[in-house]
C-alpha positions in Angstrom: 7.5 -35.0 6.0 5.8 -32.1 4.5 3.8 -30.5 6.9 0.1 -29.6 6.0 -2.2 -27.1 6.7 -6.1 -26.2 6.7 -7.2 -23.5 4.4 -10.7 -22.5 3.3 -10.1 -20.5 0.3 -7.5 -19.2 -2.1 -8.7 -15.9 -3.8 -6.8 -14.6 -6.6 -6.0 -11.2 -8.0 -6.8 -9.6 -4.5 -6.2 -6.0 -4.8 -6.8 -5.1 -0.7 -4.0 -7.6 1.2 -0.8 -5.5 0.0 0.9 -4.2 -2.6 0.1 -5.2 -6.7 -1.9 -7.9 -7.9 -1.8 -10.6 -5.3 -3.4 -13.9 -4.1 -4.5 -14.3 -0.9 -4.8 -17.5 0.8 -7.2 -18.1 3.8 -5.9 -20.0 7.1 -8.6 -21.6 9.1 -8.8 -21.4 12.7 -8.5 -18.0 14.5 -8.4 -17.3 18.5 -10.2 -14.4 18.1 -14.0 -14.0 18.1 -14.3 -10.9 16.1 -18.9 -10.2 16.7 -17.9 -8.7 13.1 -15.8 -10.9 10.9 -16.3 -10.8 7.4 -14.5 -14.4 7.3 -17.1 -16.2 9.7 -16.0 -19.2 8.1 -12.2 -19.0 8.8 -12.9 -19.0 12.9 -13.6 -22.3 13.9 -10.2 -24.7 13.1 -12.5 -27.6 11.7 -14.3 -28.5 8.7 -17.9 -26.7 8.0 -20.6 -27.2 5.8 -22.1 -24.0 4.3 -25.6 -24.5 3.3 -27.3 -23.0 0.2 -30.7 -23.8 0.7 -31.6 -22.0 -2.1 -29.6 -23.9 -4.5 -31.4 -27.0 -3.3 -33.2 -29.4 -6.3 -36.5 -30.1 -5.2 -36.4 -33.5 -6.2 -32.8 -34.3 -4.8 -31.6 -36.7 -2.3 -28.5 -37.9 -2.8 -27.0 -35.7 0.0 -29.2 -37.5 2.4 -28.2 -40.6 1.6 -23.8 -39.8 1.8 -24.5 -38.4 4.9 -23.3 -40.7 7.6 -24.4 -38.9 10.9 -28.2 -38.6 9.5 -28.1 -34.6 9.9 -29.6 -33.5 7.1 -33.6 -33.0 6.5 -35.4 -32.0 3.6 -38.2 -29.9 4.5 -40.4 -28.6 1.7 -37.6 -29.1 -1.3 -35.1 -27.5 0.7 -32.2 -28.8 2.6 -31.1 -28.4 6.5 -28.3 -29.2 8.6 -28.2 -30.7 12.1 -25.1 -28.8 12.9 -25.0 -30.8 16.0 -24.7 -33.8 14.5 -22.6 -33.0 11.5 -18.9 -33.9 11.8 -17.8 -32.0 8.7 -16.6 -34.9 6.9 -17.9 -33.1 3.3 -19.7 -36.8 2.1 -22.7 -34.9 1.3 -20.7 -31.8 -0.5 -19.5 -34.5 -3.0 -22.6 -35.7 -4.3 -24.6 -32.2 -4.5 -25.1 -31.1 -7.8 -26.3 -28.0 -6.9 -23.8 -26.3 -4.8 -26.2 -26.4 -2.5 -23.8 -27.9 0.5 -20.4 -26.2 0.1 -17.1 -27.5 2.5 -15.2 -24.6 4.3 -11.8 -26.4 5.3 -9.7 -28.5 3.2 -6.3 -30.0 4.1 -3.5 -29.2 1.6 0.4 -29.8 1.3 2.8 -26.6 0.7 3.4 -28.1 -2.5 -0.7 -28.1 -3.2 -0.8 -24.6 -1.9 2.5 -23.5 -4.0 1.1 -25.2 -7.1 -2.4 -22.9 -7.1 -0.4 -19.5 -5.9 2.6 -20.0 -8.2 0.2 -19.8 -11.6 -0.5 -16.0 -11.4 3.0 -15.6 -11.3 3.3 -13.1 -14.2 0.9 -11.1 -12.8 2.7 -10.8 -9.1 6.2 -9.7 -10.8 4.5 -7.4 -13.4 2.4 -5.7 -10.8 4.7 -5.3 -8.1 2.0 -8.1 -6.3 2.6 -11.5 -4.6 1.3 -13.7 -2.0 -0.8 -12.8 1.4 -1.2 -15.3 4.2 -4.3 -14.3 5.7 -7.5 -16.3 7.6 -8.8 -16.6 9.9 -5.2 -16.5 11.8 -2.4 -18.0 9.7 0.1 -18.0 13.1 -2.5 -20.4 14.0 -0.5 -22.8 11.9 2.7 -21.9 12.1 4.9 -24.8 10.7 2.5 -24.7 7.9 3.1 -20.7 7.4 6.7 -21.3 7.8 7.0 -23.8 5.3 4.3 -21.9 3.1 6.5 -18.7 2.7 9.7 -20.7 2.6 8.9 -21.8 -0.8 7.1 -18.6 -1.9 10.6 -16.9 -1.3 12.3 -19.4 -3.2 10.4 -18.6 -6.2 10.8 -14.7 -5.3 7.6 -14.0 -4.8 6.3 -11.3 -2.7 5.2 -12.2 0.7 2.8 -10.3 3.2 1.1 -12.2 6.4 -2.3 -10.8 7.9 -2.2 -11.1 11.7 -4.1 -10.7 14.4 -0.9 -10.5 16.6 -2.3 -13.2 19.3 0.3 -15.5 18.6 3.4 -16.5 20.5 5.9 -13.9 19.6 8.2 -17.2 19.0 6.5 -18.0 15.8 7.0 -14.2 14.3 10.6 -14.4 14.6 10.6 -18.0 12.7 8.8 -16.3 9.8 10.6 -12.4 10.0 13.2 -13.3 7.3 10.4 -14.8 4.8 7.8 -12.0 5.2 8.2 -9.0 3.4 5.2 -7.3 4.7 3.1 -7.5 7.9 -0.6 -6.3 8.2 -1.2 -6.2 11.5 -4.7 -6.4 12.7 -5.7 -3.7 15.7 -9.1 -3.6 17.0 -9.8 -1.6 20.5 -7.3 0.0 23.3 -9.6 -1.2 25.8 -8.6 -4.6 27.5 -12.4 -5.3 28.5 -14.1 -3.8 25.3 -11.6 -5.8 23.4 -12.0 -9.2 25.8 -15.7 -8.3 25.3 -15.4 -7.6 21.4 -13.3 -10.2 20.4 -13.2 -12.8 23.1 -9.7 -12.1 23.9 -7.6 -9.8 25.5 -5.1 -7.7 23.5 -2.3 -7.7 25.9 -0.3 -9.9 24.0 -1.2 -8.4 20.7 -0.4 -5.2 21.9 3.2 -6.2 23.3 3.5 -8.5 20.0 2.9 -5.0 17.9 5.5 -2.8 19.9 8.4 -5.9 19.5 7.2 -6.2 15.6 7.7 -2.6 15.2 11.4 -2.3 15.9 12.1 -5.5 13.6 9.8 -5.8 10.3 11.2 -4.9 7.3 7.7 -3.8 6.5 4.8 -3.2 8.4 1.1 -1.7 8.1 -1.2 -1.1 11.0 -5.2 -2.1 10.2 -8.2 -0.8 11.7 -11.7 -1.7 11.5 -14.1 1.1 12.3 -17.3 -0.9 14.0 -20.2 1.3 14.3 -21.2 0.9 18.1 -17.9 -0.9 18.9 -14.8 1.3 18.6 -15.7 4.3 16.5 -16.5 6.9 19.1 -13.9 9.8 19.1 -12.1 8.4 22.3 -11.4 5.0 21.4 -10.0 6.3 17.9 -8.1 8.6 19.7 -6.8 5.8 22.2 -6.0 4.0 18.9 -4.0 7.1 17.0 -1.8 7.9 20.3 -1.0 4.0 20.3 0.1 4.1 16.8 2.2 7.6 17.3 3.5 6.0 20.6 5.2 2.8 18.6 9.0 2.5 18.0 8.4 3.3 14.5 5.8 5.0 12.3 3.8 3.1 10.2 0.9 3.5 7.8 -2.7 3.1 9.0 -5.3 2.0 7.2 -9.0 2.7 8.4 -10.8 -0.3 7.1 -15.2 0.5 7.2 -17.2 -2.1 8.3 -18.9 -4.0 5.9 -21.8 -6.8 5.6 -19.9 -9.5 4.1 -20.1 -11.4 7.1 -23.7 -12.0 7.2 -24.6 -14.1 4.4 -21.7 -16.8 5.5 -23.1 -16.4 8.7 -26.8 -17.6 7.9 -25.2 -20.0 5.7 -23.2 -21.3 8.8 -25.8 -21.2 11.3 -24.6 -19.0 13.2 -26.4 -16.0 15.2 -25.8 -12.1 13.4 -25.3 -9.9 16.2 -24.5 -6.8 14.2 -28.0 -7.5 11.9 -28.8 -3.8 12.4 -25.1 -2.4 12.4 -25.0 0.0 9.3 -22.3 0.3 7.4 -20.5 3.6 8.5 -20.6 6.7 6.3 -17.9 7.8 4.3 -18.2 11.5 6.8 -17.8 9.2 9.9 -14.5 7.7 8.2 -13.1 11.0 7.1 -13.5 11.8 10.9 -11.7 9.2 12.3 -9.0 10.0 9.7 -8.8 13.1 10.9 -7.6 12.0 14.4 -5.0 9.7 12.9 -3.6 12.7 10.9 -3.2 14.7 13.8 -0.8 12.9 15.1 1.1 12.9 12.0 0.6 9.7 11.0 0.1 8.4 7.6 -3.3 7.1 7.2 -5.7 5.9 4.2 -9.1 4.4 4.4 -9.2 1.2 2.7 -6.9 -2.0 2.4 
């Protein structure tokens, strides 16, 4: 049986997850709980309903009505959701005319999934492009990645997997011969910044990386630059001696924080706690660059 996995978006001609013209499609459910996620969405493994209330038609209430759990309200001709009581079965996303209630998290079949990637095809081969597993955290899912890239390779398409490295290190040898590139998330050296950052603690990340780096065909290190969270000079530096220490060199990219995140956040309910965080300036990137370089490695800023 074909197995199936939960996705919340397919974006196409993506120029930031690798090489060429690509499509990126978006795992959900991750086991980190990045405060700065631009994916907000992609975190929890189950169903959301993103709310709009903007959107909302004054006059409407069919959403009301789908909705078996009784957690929506219309206050003042625009909607709410009891996230408490909202089971994200996506009743009330159907019958919105507006766009006002959105679904993040759909359940698809590799053949689904293959069906949408496969159509930009020309543009994949002509650009040197292809496909990117990302999320959220697509090891998450790993019979679904497995099978995913299994038929991406056997219509020679291109195939790159975004990771957060807190996986069993199992599941990256299942998918090392069907994965032509690896973008390997890194956050913080510091076990209790990171546990206090992200949730987690990076010692299995960390020994995942070192293992990864003898074996991938291809692989490029990624690092966010949080203002306030890892972007003082030591905790660079911690980060560029890491990177110079590993079996191989690979590239680094410096990736600045943006504000992505926040919209999908209100529209998720959930609490900002980076509302004042600033988006760091290009100086303050050119200075973390600087550390990388001096240890000779090769480093750009950007995806």
């Amino acid at each position: 049986m074909q197995p199936k996995g939960t996705i919340f978006s397919i974006k196409k001609f993506a120029i930031h997850d690798g090489p060429g013209i690509r499509s990126t499609i978006f795992f959900k459910g991750c086991p980190l709980r990045c405060t700065w996620c631009h994916n907000p969405e992609g975190i929890s493994p189950a169903s959301e309903i993103m709310v709009f209330p903007n959107r909302c038609l004054k006059e409407c209430t069919d959403c009301l009505a789908a909705c078996p759990k009784n957690a929506l309200k219309k206050r003042g001709g625009s909607i709410s959701l009891e996230r408490n009581k909202c089971d994200g079965c996506g009743l009330c996303v159907t019958v919105c005319p507006a766009e006002a209630l959105q679904l993040a998290g759909s359940r698809v079949t590799v053949m689904d999934a293959v069906r949408q990637l496969s159509k930009d095809t020309a543009f994949y081969h002509n650009s040197g492009g292809g496909i990117t597993c990302s999320g959220g955290e697509p090891l998450l899912q790993p019979r679904f990645l497995q099978a995913l890239l299994t038929a991406c390779r056997k219509q020679n398409l291109h195939t790159a997997v975004d990771t957060c490295g807190h996986a069993p290190f199992g599941d990256f040898e299942k998918i090392l011969p069907l994965t032509d590139l690896f973008l390997f998330d890194l956050k913080i050296m510091d076990e209790g910044k990171h546990r206090r950052l992200t949730g987690v603690s990076n010692r299995l990340l960390i020994k995942n990386l070192q293992k990864l780096s003898l074996i991938a065909p291809r692989l490029a290190i990624r690092i966010p630059l949080i203002p306030g969270a890892n972007d003082s000079a030591a905790d660079m530096a911690e980060l560029a001696d890491f990177c110079a220490s590993l079996p191989r060199r690979h590239p680094v990219h410096l990736l600045p924080y943006h504000r992505g995140g926040r919209a999908k956040n209100k529209r998720l309910g959930q609490f900002d706690s980076l509302a004042e965080t600033r988006v760091p300036a290009p100086a303050a990137m050119q200075k973390a660059r600087k550390i990388f370089l001096k240890r000779k490695l090769t480093v750009k800023i950007g995806g």
